[in-house]
KEBA-682907 format. One line per field, with one value per residue (C-alpha): residue number from 0; x, y, z. Coordinates in Angstrom, 1 decimal, padded with zeros to 4 digits. Example, Ala and Ser with C-alpha at 12.3 -4.5 7.8 and 13.67 -1.06 7.14 Angstrom:
markol: [0, 1] $
xx: [012.3, 013.7] $
yy: [-004.5, -001.1] $
zz: [007.8, 007.1] $
//
This chain:
markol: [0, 1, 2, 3, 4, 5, 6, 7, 8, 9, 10, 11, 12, 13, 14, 15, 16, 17, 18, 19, 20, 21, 22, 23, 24, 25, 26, 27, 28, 29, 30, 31, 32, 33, 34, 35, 36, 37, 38, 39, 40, 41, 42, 43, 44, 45, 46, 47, 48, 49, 50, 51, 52, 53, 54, 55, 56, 57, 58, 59, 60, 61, 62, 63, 64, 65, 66, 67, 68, 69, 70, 71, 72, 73, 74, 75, 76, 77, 78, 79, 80, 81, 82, 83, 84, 85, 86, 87, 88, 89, 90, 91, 92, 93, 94, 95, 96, 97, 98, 99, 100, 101, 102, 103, 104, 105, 106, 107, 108, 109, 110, 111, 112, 113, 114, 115, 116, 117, 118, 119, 120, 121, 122, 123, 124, 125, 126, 127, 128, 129, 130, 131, 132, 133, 134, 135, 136, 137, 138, 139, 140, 141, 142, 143, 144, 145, 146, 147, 148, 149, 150, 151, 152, 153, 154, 155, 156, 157, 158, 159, 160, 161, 162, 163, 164, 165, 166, 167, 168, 169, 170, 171, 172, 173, 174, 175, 176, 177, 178, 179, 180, 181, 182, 183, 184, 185, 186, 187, 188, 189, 190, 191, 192, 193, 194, 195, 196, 197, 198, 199, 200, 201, 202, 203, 204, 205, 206, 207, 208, 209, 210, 211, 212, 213, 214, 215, 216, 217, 218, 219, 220, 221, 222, 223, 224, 225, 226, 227, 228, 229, 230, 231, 232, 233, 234, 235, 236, 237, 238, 239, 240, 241, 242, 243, 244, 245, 246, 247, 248, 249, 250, 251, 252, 253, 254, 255, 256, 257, 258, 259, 260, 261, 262, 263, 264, 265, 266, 267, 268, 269, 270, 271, 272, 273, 274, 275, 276, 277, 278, 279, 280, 281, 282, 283, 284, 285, 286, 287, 288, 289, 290, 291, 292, 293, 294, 295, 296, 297, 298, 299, 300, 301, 302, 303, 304, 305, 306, 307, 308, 309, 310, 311, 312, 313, 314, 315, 316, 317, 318, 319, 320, 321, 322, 323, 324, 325, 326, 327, 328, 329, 330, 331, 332, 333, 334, 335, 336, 337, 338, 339, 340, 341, 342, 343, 344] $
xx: [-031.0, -030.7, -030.4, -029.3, -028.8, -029.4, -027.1, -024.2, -022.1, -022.2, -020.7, -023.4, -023.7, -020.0, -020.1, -023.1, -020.8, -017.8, -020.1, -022.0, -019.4, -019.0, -022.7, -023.3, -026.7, -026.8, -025.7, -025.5, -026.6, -027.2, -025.8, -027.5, -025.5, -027.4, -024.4, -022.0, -024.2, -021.0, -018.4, -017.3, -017.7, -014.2, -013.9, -015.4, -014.9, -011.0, -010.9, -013.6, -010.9, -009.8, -013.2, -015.6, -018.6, -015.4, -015.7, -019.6, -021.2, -023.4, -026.5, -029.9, -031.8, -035.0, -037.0, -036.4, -032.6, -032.7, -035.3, -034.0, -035.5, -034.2, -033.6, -030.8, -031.7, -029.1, -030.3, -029.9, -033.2, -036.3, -035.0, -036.7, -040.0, -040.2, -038.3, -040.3, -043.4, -041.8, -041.2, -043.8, -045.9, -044.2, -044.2, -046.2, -043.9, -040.8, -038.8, -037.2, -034.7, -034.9, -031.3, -032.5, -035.3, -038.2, -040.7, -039.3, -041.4, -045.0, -045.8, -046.5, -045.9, -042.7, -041.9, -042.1, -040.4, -037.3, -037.2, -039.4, -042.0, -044.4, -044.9, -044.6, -045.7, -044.7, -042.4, -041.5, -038.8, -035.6, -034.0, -034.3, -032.7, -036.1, -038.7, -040.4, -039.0, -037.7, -040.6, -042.1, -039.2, -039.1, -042.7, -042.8, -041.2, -040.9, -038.2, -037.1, -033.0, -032.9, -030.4, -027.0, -027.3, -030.3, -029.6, -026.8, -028.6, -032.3, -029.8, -028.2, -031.8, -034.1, -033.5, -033.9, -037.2, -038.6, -037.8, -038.9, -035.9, -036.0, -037.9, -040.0, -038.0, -035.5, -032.5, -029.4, -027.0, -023.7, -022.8, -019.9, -019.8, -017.0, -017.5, -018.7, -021.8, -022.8, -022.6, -020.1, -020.7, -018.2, -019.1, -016.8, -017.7, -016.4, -012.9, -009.8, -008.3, -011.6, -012.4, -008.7, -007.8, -011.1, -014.3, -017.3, -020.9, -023.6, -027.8, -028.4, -031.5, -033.7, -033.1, -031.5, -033.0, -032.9, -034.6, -038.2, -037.1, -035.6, -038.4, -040.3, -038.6, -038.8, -042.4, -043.0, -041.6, -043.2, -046.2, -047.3, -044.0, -043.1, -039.6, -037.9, -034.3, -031.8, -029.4, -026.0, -024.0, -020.4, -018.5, -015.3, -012.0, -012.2, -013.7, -016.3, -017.8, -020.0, -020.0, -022.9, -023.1, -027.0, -027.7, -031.0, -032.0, -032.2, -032.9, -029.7, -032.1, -032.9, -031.6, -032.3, -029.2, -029.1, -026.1, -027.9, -030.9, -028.9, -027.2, -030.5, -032.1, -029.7, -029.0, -030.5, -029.3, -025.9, -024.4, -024.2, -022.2, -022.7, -019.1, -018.1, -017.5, -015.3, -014.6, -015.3, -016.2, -014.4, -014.5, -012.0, -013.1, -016.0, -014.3, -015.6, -018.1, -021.7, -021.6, -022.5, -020.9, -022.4, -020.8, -023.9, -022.9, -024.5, -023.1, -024.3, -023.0, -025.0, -027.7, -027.7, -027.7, -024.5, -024.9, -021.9, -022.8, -020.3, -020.7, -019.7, -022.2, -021.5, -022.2, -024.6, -025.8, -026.6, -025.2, -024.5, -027.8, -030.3, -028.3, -029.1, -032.5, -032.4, -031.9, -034.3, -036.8, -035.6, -035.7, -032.0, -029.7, -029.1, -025.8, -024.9, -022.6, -021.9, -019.5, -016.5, -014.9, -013.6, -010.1, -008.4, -005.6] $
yy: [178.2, 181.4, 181.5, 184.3, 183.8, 185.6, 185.8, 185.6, 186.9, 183.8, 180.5, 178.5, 181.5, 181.2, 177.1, 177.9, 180.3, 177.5, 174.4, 176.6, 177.7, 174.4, 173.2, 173.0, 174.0, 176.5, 180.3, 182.7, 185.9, 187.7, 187.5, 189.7, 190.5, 193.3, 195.0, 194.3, 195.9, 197.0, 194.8, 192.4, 188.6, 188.0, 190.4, 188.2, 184.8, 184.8, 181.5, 182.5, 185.5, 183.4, 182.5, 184.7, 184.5, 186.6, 189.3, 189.7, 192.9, 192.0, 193.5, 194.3, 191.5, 192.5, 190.1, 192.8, 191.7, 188.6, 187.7, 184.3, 181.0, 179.7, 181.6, 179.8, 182.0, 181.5, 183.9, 183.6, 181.4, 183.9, 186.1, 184.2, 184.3, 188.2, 187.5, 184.3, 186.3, 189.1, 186.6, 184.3, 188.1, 188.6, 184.7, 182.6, 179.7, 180.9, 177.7, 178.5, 176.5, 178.2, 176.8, 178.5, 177.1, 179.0, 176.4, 173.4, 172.7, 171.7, 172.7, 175.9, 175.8, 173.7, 176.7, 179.0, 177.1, 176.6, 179.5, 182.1, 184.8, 183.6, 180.2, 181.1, 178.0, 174.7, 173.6, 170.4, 169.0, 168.2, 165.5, 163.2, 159.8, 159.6, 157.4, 158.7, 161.8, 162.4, 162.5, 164.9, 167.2, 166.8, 167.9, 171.2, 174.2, 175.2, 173.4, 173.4, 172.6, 170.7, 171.5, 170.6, 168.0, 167.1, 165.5, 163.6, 162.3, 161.8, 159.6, 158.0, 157.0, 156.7, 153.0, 151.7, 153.7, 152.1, 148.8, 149.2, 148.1, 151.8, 154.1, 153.1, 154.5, 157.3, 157.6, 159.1, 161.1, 162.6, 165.0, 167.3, 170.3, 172.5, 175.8, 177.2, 175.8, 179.0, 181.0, 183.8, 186.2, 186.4, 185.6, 184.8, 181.2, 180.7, 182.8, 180.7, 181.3, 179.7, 176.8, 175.8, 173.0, 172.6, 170.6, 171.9, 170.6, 173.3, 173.4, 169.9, 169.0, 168.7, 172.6, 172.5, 173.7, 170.9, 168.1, 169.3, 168.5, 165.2, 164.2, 165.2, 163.6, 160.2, 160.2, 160.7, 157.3, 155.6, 157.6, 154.9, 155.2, 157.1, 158.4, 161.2, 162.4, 163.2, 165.0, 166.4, 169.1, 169.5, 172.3, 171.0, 172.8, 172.5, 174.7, 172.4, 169.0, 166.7, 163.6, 162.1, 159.0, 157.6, 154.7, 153.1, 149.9, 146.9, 143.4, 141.1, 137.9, 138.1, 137.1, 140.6, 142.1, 146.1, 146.3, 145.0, 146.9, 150.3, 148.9, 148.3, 152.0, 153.7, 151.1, 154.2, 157.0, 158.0, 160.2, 157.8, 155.3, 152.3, 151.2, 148.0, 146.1, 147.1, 150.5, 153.8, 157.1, 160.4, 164.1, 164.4, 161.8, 164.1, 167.3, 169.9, 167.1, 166.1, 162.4, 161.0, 158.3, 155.8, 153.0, 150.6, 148.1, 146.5, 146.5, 143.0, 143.9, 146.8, 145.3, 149.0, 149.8, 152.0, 154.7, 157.0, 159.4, 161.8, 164.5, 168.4, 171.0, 173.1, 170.7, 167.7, 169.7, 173.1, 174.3, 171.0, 169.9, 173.3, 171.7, 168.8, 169.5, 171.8, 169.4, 167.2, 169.8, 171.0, 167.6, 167.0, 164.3, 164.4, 164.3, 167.0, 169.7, 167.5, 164.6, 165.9, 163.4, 164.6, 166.3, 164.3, 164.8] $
zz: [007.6, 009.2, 013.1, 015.8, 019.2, 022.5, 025.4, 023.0, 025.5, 028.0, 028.5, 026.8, 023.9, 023.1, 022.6, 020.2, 018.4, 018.6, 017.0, 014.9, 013.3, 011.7, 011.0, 007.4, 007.3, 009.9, 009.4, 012.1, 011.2, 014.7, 018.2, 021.1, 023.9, 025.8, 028.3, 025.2, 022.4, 019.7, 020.4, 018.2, 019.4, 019.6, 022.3, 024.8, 023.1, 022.1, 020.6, 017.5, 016.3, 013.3, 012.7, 010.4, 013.5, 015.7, 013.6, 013.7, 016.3, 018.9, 019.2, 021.3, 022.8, 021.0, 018.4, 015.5, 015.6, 016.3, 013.1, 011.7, 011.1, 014.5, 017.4, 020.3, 023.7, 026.2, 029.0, 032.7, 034.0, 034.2, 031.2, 028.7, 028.9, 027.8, 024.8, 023.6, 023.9, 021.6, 018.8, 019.0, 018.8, 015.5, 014.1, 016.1, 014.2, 015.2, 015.9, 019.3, 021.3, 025.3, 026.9, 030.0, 032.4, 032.0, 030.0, 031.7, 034.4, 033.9, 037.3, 038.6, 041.8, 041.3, 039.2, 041.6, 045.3, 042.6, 040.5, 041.9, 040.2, 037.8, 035.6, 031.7, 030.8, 029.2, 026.0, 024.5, 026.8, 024.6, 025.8, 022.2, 024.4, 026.0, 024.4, 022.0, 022.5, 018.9, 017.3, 019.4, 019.0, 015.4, 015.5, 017.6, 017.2, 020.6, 022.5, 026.6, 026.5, 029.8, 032.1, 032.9, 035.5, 034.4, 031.4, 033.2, 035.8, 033.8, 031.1, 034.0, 035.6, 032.5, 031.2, 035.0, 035.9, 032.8, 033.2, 036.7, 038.1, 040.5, 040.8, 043.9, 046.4, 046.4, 043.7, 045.3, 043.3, 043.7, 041.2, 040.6, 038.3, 036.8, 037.3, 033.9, 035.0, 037.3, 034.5, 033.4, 036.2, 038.9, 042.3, 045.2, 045.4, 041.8, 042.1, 041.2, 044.9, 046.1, 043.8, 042.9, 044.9, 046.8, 046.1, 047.8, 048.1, 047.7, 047.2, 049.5, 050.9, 047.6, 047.4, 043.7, 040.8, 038.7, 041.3, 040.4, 036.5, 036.9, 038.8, 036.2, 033.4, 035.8, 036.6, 032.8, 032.3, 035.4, 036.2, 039.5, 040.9, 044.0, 042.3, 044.4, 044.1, 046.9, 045.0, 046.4, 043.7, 044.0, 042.7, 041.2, 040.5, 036.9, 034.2, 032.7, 032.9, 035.0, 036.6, 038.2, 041.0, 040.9, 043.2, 044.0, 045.8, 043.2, 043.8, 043.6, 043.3, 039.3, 035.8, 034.6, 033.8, 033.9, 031.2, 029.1, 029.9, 029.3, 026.2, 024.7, 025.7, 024.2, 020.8, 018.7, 020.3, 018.7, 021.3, 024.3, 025.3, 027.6, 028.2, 028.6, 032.2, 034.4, 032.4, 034.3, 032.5, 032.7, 032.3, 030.1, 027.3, 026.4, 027.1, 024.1, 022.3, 022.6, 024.2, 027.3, 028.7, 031.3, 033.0, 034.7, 037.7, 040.4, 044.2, 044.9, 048.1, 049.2, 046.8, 044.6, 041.1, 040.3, 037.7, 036.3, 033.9, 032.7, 029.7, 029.0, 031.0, 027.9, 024.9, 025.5, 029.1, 026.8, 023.3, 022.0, 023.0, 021.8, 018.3, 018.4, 019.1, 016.0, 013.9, 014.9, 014.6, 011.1, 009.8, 009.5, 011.1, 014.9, 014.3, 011.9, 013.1, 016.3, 015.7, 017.1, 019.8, 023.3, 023.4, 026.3, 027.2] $
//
């Protein structure tokens, strides 16, 4: 199948590019880059240069070159919406995977305190661990890539809010980010003299973009619940990755046993892992690949639920992902294209 992508020239464009490359039933035939119109990919992505996709010119953002079967748009959040109502113009079918945020939230006015300027509307929400959440994939052509953290921490939350473990009171998270997740522009906050080193909290006080959409995903699974999100984002000195701390109140006085809870959740979902007791997950063991890992435990203490999530911002939190939900939606295995392991050390 044929598919182009926009905002080749980013972060989350070039992974496409890298696990594209190696999908056997996907062919890229255009990348869009519009301040890089001309160059050849491997100018800004280095690593594709002995790859055939290195060679290939970018071109306009425009729905005349980017005609494939399946169009990947990797824009900044709030450039999408233009470009979705260009192609769906020309094929109201076109299958369309939108890594950005624009058709994430179902709320308008969540929409704009987060993101600012007008509501485009809604898309199926492409997170395929959820329940259910396959089939609806598999049977839209339309998909919202959720976002980075979100994945992590919605993952991280899901199996507990259904089971009604939590999810009556607030979840608290503690997540830290490498720094491909602010995108490719520079900015001083993301210079090497500034981040190397250092770990710095940013966007506290339910101000982040992605609180409105994990609450979202939450009260989809427990509709009567009160579920609200204090969420704390870290910038980390490293160039990608995320690790996410979620803690709720649980009940210490029960036979139910939240392992096995998790273990259960995710029994058909290929790309996560519940590890074992007493192992901890880490950045580095899904460096480059599309699998989550989760380590559940309960502070009998403190009485909390412990949640670890940890996965790559650029694979399973956007490129990996849009894939993923690709081939759910053109009928093919999850999987294909996206078995490759972590790379640590």
């Amino acid at each position: 199948m044929r598919v182009s992508i926009a905002g080749a020239s980013g972060y989350a464009g070039g992974e496409l590019l890298r696990l594209l490359e190696i999908h056997p039933h996907f062919e890229v035939v255009a990348a869009a880059a519009h301040s890089s119109v001309g160059e050849r990919v491997d100018a800004l992505h280095p690593a594709l240069a002995p790859s055939p996709i290195g060679s290939l010119e970018l071109c306009s953002t425009s729905a005349d070159q980017l005609e494939a079967d399946i169009v990947f748009m990797a824009l900044p959040h709030g450039g999408s919406a233009a470009l979705a109502a260009e192609l769906l113009a020309v094929n109201p079918q076109q299958m369309i995977v939108d890594i950005g945020a624009d058709f994430r939230l179902g709320n308008p006015q969540a929409w704009e305190r987060y993101y600012g300027g007008n509501h485009a509307g809604t898309w199926t929400y492409g997170l395929p661990e959820l329940a259910q959440q396959r089939e609806v994939i598999a049977s839209s052509t339309t998909i919202a890539n959720p976002g980075c953290y979100a994945t992590a921490i919605s993952l991280a939350t899901a199996p507990a809010v259904a089971a009604h473990l939590v999810g009556n009171s607030v979840i608290n998270v503690v997540a830290a980010s490498g720094t491909s997740g602010a995108g490719r522009v520079p900015t001083p906050s993301l210079i090497a003299s500034t981040v190397m080193g250092s770990i710095s909290a940013y966007k506290i006080g339910g101000v982040h973009q992605h609180t409105p959409e994990i609450e979202q995903v939450l009260h989809s699974i427990w509709p009567e619940a009160d579920t609200r999100i204090s969420f704390t984002p870290l910038l980390a000195p490293m160039p990608r990755g995320i690790i996410a701390t979620c803690t709720s109140s649980i009940s210490t006085e029960t036979d139910i046993d939240p392992h096995e809870i998790y273990s259960e959740y995710f029994t058909d979902s290929p790309f996560v892992s519940v590890l074992g007791q007493g192992q901890m997950p880490n950045t580095g063991s899904v460096l480059g690949s599309n699998y989550v890992q989760l380590s559940v435990n309960v502070d009998e203490h403190a009485g909390q639920l412990v949640v670890i999530a940890t996965l790559d911002n650029l694979v399973k939190g956007a490129a990996g992902q849009a894939i993923q939900n690709a081939n759910l939606m053109c009928k093919f295995e999850e999987t294909t294209g996206l078995l490759q392991t972590g790379v640590s050390p």
